[in-house]
py3Dmol code that shows the C-alpha trace and the ligand (Angstrom):
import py3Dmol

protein = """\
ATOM      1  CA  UNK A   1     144.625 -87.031-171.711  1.00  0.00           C
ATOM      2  CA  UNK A   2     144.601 -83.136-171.841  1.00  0.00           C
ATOM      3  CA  UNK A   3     141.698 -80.756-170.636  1.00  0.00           C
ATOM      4  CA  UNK A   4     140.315 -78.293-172.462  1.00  0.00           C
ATOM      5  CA  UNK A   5     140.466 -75.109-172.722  1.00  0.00           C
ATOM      6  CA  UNK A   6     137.493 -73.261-170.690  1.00  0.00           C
ATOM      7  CA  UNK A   7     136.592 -70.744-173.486  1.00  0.00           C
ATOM      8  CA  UNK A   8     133.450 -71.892-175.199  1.00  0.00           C
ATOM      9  CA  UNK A   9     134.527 -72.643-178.660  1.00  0.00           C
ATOM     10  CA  UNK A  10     137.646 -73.097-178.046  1.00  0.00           C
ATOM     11  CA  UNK A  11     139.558 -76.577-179.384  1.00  0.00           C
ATOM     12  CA  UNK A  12     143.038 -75.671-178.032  1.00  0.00           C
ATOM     13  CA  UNK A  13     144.336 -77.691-175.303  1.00  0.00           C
ATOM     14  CA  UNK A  14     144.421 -75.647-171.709  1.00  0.00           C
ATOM     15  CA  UNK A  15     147.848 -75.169-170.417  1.00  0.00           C
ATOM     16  CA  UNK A  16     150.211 -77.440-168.569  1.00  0.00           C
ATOM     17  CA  UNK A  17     151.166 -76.218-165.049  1.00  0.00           C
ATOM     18  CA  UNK A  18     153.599 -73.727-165.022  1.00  0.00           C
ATOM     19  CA  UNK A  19     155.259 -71.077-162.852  1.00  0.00           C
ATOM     20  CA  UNK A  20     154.536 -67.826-164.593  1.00  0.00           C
ATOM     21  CA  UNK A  21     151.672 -67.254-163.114  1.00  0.00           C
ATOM     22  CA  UNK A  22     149.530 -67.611-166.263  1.00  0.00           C
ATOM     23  CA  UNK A  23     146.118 -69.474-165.447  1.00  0.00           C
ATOM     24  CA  UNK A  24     146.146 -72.885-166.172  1.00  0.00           C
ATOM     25  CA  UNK A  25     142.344 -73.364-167.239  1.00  0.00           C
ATOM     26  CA  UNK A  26     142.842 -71.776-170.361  1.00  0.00           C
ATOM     27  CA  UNK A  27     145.064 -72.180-173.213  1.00  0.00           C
ATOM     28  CA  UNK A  28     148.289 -70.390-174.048  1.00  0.00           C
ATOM     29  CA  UNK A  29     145.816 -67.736-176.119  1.00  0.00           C
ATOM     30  CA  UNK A  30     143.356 -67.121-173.836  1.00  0.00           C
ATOM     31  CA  UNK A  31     145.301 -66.986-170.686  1.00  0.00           C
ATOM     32  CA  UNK A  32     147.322 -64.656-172.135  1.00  0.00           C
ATOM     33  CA  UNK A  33     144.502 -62.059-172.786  1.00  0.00           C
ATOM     34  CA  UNK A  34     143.295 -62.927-169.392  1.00  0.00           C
ATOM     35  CA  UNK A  35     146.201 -61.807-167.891  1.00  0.00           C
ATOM     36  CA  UNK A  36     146.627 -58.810-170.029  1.00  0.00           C
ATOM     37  CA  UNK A  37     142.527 -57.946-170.009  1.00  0.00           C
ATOM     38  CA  UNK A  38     140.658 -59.426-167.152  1.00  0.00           C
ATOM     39  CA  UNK A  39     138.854 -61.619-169.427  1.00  0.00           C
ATOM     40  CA  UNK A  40     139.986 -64.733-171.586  1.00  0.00           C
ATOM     41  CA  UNK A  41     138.241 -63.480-174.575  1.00  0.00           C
ATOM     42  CA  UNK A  42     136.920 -59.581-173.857  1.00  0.00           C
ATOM     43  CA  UNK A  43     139.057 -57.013-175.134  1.00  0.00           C
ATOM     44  CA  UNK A  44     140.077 -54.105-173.208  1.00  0.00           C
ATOM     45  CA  UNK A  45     138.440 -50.702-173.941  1.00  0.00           C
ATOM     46  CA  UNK A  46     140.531 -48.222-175.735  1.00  0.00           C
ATOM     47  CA  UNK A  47     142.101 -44.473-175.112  1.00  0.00           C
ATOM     48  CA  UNK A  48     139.585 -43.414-177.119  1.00  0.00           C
ATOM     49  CA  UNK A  49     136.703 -45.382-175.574  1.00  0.00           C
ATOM     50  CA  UNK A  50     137.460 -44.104-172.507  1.00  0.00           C
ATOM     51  CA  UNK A  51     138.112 -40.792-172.967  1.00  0.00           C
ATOM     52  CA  UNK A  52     134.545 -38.961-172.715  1.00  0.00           C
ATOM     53  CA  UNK A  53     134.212 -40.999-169.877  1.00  0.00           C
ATOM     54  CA  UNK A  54     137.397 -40.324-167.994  1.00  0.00           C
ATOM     55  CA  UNK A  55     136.052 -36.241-168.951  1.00  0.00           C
ATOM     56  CA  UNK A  56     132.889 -36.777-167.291  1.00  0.00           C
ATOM     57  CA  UNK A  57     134.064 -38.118-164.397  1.00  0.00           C
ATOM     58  CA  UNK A  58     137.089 -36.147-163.713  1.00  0.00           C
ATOM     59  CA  UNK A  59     134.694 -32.913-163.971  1.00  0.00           C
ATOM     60  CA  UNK A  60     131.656 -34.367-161.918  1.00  0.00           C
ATOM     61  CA  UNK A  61     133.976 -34.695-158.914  1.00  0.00           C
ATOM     62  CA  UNK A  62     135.848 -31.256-159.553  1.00  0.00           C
ATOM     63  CA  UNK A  63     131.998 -30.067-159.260  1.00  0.00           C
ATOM     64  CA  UNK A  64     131.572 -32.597-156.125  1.00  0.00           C
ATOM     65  CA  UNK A  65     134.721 -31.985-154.142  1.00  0.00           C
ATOM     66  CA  UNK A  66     132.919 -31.197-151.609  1.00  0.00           C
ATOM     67  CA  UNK A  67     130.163 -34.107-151.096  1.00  0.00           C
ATOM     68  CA  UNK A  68     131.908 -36.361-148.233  1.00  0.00           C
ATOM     69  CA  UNK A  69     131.846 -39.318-150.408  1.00  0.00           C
ATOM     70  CA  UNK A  70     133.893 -37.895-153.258  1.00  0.00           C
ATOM     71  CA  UNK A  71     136.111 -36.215-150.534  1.00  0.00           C
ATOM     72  CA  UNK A  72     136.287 -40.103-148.339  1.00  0.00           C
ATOM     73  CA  UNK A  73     137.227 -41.640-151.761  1.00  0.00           C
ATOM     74  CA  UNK A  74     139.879 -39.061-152.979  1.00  0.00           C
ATOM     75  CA  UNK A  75     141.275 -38.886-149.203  1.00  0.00           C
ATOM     76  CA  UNK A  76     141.748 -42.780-149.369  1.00  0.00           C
ATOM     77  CA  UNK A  77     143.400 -42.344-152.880  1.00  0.00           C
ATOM     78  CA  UNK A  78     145.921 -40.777-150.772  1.00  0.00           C
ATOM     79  CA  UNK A  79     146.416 -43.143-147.843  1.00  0.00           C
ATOM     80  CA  UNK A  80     147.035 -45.586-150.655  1.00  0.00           C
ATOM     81  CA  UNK A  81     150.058 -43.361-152.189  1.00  0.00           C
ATOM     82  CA  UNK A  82     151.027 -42.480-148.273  1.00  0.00           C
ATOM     83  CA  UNK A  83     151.297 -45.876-147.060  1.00  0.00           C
ATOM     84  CA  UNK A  84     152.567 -47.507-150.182  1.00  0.00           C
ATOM     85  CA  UNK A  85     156.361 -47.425-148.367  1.00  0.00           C
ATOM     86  CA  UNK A  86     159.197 -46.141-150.291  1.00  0.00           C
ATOM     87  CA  UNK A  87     159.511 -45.586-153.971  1.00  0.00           C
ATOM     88  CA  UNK A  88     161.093 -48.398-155.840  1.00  0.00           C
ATOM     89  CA  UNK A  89     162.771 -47.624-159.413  1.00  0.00           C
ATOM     90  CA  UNK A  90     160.947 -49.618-161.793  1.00  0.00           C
ATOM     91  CA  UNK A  91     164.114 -52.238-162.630  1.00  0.00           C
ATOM     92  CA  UNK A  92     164.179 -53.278-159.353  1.00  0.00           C
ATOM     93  CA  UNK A  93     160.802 -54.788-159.065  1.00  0.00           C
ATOM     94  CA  UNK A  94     162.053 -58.014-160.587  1.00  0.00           C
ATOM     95  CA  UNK A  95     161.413 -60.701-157.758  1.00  0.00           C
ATOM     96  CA  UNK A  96     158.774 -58.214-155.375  1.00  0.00           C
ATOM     97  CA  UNK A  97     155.851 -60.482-155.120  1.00  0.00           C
ATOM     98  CA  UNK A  98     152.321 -59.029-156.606  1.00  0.00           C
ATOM     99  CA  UNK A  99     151.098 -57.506-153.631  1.00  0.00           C
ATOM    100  CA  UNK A 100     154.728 -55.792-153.427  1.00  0.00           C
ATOM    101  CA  UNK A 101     154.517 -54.130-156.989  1.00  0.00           C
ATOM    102  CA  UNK A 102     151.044 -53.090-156.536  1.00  0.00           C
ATOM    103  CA  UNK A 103     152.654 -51.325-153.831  1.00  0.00           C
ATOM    104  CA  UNK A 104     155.240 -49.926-155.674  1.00  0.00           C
ATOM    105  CA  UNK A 105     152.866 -48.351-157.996  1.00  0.00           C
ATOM    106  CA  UNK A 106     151.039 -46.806-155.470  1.00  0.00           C
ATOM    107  CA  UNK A 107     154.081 -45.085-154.655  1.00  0.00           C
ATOM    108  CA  UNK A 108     155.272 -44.382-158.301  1.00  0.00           C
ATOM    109  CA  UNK A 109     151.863 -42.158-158.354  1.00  0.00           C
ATOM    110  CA  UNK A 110     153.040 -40.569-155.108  1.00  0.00           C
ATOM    111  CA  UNK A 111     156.073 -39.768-156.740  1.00  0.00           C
ATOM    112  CA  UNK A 112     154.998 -38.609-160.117  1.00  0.00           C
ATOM    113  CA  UNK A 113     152.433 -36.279-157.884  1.00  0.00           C
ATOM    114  CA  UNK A 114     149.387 -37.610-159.993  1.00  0.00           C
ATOM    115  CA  UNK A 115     145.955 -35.984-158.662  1.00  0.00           C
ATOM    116  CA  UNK A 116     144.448 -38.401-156.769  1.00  0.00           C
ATOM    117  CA  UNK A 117     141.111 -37.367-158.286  1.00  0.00           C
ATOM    118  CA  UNK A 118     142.439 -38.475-161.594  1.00  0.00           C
ATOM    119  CA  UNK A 119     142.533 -42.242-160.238  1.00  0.00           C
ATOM    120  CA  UNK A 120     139.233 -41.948-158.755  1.00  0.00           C
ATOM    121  CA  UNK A 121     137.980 -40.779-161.958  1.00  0.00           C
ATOM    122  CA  UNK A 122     139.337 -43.742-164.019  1.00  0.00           C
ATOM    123  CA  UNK A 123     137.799 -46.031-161.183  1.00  0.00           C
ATOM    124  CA  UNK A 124     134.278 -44.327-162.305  1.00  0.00           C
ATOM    125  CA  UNK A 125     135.237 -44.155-165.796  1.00  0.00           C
ATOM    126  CA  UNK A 126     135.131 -47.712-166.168  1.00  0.00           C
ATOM    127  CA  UNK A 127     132.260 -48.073-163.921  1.00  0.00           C
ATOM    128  CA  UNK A 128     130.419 -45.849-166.891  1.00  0.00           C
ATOM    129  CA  UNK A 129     131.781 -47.739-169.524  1.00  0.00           C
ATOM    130  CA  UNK A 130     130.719 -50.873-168.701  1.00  0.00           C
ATOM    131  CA  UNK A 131     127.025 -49.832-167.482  1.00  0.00           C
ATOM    132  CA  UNK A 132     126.856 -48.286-171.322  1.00  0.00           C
ATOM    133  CA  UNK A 133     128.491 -51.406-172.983  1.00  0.00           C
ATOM    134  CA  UNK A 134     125.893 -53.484-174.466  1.00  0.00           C
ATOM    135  CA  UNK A 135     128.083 -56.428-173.833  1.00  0.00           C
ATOM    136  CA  UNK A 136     129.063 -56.372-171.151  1.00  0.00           C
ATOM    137  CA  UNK A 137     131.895 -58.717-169.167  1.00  0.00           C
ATOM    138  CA  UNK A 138     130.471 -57.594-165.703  1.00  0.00           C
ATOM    139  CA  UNK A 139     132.768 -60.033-163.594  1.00  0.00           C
ATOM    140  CA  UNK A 140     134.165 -57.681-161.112  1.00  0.00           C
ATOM    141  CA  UNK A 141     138.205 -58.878-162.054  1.00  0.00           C
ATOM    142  CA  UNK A 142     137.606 -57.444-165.470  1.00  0.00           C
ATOM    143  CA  UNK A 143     136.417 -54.008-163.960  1.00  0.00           C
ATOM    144  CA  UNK A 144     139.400 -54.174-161.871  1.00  0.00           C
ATOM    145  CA  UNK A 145     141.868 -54.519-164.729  1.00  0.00           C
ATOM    146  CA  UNK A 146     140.671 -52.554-166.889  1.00  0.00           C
ATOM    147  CA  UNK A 147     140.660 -49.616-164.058  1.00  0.00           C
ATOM    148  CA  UNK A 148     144.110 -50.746-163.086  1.00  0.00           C
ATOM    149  CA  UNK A 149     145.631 -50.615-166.555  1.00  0.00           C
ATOM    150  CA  UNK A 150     144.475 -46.683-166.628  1.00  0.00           C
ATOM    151  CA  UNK A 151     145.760 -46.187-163.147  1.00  0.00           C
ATOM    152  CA  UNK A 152     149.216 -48.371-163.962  1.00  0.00           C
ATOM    153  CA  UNK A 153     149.881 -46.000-167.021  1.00  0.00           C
ATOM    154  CA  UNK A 154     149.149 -42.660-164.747  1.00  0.00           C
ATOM    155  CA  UNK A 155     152.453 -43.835-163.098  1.00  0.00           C
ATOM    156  CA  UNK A 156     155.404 -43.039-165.152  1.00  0.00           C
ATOM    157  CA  UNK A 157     158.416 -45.716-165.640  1.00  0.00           C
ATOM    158  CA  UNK A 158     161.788 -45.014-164.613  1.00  0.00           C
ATOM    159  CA  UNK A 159     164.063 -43.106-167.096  1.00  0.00           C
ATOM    160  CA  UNK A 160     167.478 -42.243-166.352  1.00  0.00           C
ATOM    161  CA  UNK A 161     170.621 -40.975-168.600  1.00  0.00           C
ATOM    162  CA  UNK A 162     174.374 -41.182-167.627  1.00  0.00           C
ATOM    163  CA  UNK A 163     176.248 -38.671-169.474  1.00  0.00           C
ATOM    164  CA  UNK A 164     180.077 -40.201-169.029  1.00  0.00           C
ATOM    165  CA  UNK A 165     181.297 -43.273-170.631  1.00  0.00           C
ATOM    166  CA  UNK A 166     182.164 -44.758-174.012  1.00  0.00           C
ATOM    167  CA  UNK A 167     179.793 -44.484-176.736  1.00  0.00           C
ATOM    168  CA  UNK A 168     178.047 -41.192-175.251  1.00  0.00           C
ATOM    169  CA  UNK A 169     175.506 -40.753-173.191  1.00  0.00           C
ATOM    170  CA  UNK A 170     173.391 -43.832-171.634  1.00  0.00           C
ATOM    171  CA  UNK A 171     169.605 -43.872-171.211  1.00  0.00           C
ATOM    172  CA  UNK A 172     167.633 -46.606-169.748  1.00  0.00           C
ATOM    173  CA  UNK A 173     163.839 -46.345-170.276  1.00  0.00           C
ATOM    174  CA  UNK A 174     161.724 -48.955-167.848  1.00  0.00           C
ATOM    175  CA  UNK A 175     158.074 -49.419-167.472  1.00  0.00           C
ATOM    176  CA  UNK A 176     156.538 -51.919-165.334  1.00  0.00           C
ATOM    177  CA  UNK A 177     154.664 -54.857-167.093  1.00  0.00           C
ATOM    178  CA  UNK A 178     150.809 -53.631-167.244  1.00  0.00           C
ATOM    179  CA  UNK A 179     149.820 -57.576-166.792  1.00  0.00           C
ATOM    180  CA  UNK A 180     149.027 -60.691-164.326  1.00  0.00           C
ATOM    181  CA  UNK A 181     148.166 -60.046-160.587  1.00  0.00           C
ATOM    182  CA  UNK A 182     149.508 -57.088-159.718  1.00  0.00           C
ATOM    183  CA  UNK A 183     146.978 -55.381-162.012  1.00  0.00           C
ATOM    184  CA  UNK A 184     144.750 -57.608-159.601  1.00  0.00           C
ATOM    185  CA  UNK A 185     146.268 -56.352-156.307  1.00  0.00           C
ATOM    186  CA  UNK A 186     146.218 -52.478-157.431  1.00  0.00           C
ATOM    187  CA  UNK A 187     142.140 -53.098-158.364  1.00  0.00           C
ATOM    188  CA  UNK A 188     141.421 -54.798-155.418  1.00  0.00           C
ATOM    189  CA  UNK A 189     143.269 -52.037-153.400  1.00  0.00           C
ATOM    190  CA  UNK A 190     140.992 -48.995-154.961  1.00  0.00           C
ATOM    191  CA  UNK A 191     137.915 -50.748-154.454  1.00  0.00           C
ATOM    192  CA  UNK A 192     138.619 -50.840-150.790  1.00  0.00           C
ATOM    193  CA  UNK A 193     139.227 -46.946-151.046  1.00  0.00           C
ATOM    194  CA  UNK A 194     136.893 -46.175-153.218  1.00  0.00           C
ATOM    195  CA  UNK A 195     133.878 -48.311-151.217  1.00  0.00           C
ATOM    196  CA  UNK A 196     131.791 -45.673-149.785  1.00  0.00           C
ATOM    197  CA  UNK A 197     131.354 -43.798-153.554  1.00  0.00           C
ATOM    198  CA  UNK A 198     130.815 -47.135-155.071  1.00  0.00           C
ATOM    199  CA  UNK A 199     128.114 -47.947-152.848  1.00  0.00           C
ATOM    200  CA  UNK A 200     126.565 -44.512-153.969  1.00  0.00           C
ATOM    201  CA  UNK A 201     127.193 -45.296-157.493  1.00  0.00           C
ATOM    202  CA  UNK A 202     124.205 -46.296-159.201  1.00  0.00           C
ATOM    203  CA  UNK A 203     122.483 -43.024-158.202  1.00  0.00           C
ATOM    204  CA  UNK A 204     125.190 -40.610-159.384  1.00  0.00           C
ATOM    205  CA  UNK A 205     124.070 -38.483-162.632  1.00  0.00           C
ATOM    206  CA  UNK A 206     127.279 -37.953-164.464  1.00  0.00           C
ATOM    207  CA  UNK A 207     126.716 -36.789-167.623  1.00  0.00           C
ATOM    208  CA  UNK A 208     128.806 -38.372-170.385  1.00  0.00           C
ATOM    209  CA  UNK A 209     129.157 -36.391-173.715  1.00  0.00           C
ATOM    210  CA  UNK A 210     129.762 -39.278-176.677  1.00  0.00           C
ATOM    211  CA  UNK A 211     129.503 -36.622-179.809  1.00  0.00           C
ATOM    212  CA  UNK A 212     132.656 -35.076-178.977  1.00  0.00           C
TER     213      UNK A 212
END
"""
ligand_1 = """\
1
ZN
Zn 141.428 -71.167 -175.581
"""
view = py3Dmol.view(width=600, height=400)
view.addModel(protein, "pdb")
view.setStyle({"model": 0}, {"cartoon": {"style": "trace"}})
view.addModel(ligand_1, "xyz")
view.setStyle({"model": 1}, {"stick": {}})
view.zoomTo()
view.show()
């Protein structure tokens, strides 16, 4: 006897128990978008999707910088990179626990310098683009992957290049695995710091310009 897998529709047998992580109600399929999306079945919104949004945001709080809620977000932004501990290259995060490599991101941002306004923005990007979708997947874990899967991208891999040796020069090109629970950890992490905004969210007016 097998169970099913929880997608409505779906025939396939969920998965067996295993240790990857992967969640176990769904099969191989579906928890494989899950992990990847935030949803067993909802696809993630595109570049492009997100662009106008990302815009509007970004330039509604460079014209709020000053309002203490955009300032209380973008300062906790910034406690996030501070506090993150030391920067770990991106082939060492093999074996660091979720929690850990959320972590580590945090601090690849610090590194990279990204404007901490920039992951704000994405945070209310995403907000936007789900209040517009007419289908929308409004379980909070899909918000927070899709947000982290912005912010995961803002932080560069690790890229190195050894001149010496046979063969020529070396390079080794490594970028974290945008998937599973750290994508978890790092949303549940700018919620906290993003709190006092989000509570303000539904009366924002932040235009959003679709024609472009
Ligand atoms: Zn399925």
């Amino acid at each position: 006897m097998f169970t099913r897998c929880r997608v409505v529709g779906c025939d396939r047998p969920a998965r067996a128990g295993t240790d990857d992580g992967l969640d176990t109600r769904f099969c191989r399929q579906h928890s494989d978008h899950y992990s990847r999306h935030g949803s067993p079945y909802k696809r993630s919104y595109t570049a492009k999707e997100l662009a106008p949004y990302r815009k509007a945001a970004l330039a509604w709080l460079e014209a709020n910088a000053e309002d203490q809620w955009v300032r209380n977000a973008v300062d906790r932004v910034e406690t996030l990179y501070r506090t993150a501990g030391p920067h770990i290259e991106a082939f060492r995060l093999r074996g660091l626990s979720p929690e850990g490599r959320a972590k580590a991101a945090w601090a690849r941002l610090r590194k990279a310098k990204v404007d901490p306004r920039g992951v704000v923005a994405a945070w209310l990007a995403v907000e936007m683009i789900i209040r517009d979708d007419p289908q929308p997947e409004t379980k909070i874990e899909f918000r927070r992957v899709q947000v982290s899967k912005l912010v995961h991208k803002m932080a560069s891999g690790t890229h190195k290049r050894w001149e010496a040796g046979a063969g020529g020069p070396k390079e080794l090109h490594v970028y974290p695995r945008s998937r599973g629970r750290v994508l978890r950890h790092l949303g549940r992490d700018l919620d906290e710091a993003v709190s006092l905004l989000s509570s303000k969210v539904g009366t924002l007016d932040v235009p959003v310009n679709l024609t472009d």
